[in-house]
C-alpha positions as CSV (number, residue, x, y, z in Angstrom):
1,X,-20.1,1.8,15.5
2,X,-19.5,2.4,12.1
3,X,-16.7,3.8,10.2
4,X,-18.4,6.2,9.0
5,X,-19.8,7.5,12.4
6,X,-16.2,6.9,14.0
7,X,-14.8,9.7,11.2
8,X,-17.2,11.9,11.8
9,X,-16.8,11.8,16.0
10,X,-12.9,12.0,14.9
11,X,-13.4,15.0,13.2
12,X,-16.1,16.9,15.5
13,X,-14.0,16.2,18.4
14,X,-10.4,16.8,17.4
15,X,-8.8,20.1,16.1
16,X,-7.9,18.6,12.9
17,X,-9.7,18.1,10.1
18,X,-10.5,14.6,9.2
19,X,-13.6,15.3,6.6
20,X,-12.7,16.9,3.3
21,X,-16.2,17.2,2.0
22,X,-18.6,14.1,2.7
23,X,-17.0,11.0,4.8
24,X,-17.4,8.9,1.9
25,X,-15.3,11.0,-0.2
26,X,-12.9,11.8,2.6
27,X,-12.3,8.3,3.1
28,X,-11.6,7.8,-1.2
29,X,-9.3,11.0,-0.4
30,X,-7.5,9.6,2.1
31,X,-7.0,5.9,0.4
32,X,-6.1,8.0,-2.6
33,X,-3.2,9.8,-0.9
34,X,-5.0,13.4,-2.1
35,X,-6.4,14.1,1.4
36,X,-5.7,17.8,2.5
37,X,-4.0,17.3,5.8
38,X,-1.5,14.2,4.9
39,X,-1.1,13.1,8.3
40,X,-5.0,12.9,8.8
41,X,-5.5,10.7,5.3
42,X,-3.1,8.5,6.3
43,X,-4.6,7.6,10.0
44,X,-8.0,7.2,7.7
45,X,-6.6,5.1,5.4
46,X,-5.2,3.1,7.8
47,X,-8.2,2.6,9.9
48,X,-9.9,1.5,7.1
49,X,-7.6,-0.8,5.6
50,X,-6.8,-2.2,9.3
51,X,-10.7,-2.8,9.9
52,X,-11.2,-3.9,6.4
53,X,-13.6,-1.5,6.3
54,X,-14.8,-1.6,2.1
55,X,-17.2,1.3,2.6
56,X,-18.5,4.3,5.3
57,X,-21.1,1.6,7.0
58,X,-18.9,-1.3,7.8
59,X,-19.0,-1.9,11.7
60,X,-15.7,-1.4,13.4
61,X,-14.9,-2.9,16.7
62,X,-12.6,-0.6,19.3
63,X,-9.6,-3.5,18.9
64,X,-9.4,-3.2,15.2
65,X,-9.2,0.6,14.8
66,X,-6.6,0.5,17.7
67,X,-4.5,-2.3,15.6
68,X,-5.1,-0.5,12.7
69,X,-3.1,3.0,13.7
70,X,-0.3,0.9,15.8
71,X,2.5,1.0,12.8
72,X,1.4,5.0,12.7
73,X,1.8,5.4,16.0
74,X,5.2,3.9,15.8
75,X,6.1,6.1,12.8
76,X,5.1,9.2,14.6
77,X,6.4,8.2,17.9
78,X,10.1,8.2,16.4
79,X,12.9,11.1,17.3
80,X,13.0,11.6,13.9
81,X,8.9,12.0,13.2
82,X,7.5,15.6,12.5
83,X,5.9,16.8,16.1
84,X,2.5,17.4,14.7
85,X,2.4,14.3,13.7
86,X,2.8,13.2,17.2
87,X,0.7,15.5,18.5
88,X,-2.4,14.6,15.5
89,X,-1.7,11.0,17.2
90,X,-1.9,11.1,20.4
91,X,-4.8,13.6,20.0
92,X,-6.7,10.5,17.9
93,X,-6.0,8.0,19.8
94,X,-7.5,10.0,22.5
95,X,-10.8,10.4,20.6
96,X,-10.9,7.0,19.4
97,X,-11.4,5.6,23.1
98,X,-13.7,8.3,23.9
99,X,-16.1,7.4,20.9
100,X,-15.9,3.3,21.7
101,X,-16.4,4.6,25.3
102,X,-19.5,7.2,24.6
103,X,-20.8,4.0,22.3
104,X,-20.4,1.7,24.9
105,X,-22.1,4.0,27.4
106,X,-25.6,4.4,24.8
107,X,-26.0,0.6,24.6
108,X,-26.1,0.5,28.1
109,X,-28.5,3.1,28.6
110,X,-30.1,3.8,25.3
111,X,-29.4,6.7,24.5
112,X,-29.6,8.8,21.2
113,X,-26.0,8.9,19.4
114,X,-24.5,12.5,19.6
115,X,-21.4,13.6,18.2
């Protein structure tokens, strides 16, 4: 999977936004800190900079993306951590193992890609 195509399943199946305009340029938002939802950029930009991903077609194993969001997770996961930013989290997390799972399930079977 790429990045590219795990932003786009991350923002097609959550109710948060994680695409400000193309995922190329929500990705540059997001490294940039000018992202629209703050809590959103900064799980992007940590995906990206925890996969190394340089650019939107950079393949990204299920491990990495995990590892990536695990100091996140631990920032948002503290008593003192704004509750949507829990919630935005948890809710990621959540889609990040379904789109590894829905990819893992097409390369056994063959199947076309869907979001």
């Amino acid at each position: 999977m790429t990045l590219g195509e795990l932003l786009q399943f991350l923002d097609a199946n959550t109710k948060h936004d994680f695409l400000a305009g193309g995922v190329a340029e929500s990705l540059t938002r997001a490294q940039n800190g000018e992202h629209p939802d703050p809590i959103a950029g900064e799980i992007l930009a940590g995906i990206a900079e925890g996969c190394g991903a340089a650019d939107t077609d950079a393949e990204v194993e299920r491990a990495q993306v995990v590892n990536s969001i695990g100091p996140l997770r631990l920032k948002y996961q503290a008593d003192d951590a704004p509750v949507e930013g829990f919630r935005l989290m948890r809710e990621t997390v959540l889609a990040i193992d379904e789109a590894f799972d829905q990819e893992a399930i097409r390369q056994k079977t063959g199947e076309a890609p869907s979001s």
